[in-house]
C-alpha positions as CSV (number, residue, x, y, z in Angstrom):
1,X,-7.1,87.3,108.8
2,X,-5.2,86.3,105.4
3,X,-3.2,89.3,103.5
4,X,-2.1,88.6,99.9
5,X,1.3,90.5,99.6
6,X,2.8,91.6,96.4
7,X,5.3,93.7,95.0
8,X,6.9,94.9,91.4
9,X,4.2,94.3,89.6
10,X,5.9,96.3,86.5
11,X,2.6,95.9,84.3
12,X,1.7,96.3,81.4
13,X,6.0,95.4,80.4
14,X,6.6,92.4,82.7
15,X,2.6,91.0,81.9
16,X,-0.8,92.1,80.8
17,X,-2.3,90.2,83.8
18,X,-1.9,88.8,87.3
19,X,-0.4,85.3,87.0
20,X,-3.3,82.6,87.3
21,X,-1.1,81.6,90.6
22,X,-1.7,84.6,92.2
23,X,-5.4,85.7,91.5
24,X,-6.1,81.8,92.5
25,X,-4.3,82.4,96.0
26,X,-5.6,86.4,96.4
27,X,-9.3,85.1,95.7
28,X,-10.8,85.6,99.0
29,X,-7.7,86.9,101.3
30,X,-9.3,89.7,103.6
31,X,-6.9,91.9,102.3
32,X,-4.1,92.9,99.7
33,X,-1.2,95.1,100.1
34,X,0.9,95.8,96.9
35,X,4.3,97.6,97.9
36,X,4.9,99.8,95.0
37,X,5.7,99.4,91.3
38,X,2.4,98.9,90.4
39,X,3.2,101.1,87.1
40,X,-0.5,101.3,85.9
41,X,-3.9,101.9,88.0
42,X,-4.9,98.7,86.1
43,X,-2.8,96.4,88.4
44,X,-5.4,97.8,91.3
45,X,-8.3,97.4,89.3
46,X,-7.6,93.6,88.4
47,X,-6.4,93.3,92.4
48,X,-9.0,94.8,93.5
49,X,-12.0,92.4,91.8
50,X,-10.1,89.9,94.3
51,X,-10.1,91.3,97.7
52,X,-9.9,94.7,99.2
53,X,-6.7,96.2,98.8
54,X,-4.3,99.0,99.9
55,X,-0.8,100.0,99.3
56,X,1.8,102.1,98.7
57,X,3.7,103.7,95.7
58,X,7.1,102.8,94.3
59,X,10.0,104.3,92.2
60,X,8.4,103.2,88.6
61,X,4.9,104.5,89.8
62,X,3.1,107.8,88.3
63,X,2.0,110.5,90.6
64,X,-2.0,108.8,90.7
65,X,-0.8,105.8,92.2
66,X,2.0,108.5,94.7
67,X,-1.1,110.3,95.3
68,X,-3.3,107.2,95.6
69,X,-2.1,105.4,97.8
70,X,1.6,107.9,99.5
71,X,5.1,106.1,99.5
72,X,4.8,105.0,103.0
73,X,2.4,104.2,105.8
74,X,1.4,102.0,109.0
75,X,-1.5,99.6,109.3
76,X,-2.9,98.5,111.9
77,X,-4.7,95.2,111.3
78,X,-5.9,92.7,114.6
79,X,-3.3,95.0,117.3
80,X,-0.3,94.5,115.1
81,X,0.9,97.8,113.4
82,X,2.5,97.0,110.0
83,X,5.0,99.3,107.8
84,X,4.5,99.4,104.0
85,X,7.4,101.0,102.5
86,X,8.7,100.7,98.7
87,X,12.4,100.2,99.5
88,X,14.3,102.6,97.6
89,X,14.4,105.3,99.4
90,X,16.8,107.1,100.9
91,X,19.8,105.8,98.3
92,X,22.7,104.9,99.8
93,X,24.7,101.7,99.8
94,X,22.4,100.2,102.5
95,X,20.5,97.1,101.3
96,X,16.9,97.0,100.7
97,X,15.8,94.9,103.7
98,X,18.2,98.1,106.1
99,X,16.8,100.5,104.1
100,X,12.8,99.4,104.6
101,X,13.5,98.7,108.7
102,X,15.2,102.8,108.8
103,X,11.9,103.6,107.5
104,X,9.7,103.1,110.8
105,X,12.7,103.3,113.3
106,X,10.7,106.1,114.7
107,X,7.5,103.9,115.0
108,X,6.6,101.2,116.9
109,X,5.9,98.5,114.2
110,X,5.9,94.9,114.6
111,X,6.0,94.0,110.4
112,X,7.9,95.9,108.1
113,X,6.9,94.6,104.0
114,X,9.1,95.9,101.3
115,X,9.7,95.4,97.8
116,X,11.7,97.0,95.5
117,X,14.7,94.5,95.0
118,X,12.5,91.5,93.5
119,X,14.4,89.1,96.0
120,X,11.9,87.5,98.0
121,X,13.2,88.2,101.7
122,X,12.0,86.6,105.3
123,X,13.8,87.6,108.5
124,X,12.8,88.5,112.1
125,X,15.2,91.2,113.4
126,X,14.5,93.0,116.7
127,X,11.3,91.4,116.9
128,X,10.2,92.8,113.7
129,X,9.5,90.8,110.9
130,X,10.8,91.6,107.5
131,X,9.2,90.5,104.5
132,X,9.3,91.5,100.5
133,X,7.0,88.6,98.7
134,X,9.4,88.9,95.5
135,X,7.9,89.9,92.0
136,X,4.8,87.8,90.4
137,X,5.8,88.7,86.8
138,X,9.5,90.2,87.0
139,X,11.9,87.5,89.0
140,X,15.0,89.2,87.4
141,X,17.8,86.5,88.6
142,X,15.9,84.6,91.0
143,X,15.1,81.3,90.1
144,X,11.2,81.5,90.6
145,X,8.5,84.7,90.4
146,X,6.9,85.0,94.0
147,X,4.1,86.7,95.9
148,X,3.5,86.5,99.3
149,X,0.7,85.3,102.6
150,X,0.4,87.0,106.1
151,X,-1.6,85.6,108.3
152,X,-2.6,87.2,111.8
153,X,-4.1,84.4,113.8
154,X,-4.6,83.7,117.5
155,X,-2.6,86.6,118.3
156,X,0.4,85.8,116.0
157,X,1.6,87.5,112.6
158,X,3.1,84.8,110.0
159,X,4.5,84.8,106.4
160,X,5.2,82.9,103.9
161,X,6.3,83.3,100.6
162,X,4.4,81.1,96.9
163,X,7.1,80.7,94.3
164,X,6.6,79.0,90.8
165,X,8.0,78.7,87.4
166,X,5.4,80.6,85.0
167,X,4.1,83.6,85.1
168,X,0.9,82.6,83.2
């Protein structure tokens, strides 16, 4: 199974579409998760003529997409169970990556994904893996825009991140 993974989307202000880059890559994944700032119901509708896809809401999101899709849940895809969390919440001085593992310390979850900070992020902590893909359209002061790949194959859960230079 192949997961497109994206994040602070900011749309229609950061781009009136999904970089070529991404829809290329997201054509045909079994599944896409966007982890919040989707800003508009038009990001899903141009995701979603790509692959199936699910998600949850961010800070810069309206209450359709809060009451669309809720501001945090669990998947469970092929045995693994998988957090999908925004990232902002609760504020404190914690960084994003603390702040997104706090969210399922509760639950047994093998994958947290998180975006919020637009700093593409890839860790194994505790056995978890931690990822936030990055932005596609709204890289801030990283070098390159990002989106990410999870693949759950022969029993194992991998990520990697796609960076590049335009957002076209």
């Amino acid at each position: 199974m192949i997961i497109g993974v994206v994040s602070d989307t900011h749309m229609p202000r950061a781009a009136g579409k999904l970089p070529s880059k991404l829809a290329q890559a997201f054509r045909g994944v079994d599944l896409i998760l966007h982890l919040g700032d989707w800003v508009t119901m038009e990001v899903y509708d141009q995701l979603s003529a790509l692959a199936p896809v699910d998600g949850v809401a961010g800070n810069n999101d309206g209450m359709d997409i809060v009451s669309r899709f809720g501001k945090k849940k669990v998947l469970t895809l092929e045995g693994f169970r998988i957090g999908l969390v925004h990232g902002h919440e609760p504020v404190s001085r914690l960084a994003t990556p603390e702040k997104a593992l706090r969210a399922f310390e509760k639950e047994q979850v093998q994958c947290v994904l998180f975006g919020h900070s637009h700093q593409p992020y890839h860790l194994v902590q505790n056995g978890v893996l931690l990822f936030n893909p990055g932005s596609p359209t709204d890289k801030r002061r990283e070098q390159k825009y990002s989106f990410g790949l999870l693949q759950i194959s022969n029993g194992a859960l991998t990520a990697r991140h796609i960076f590049y230079d335009h957002k076209k």
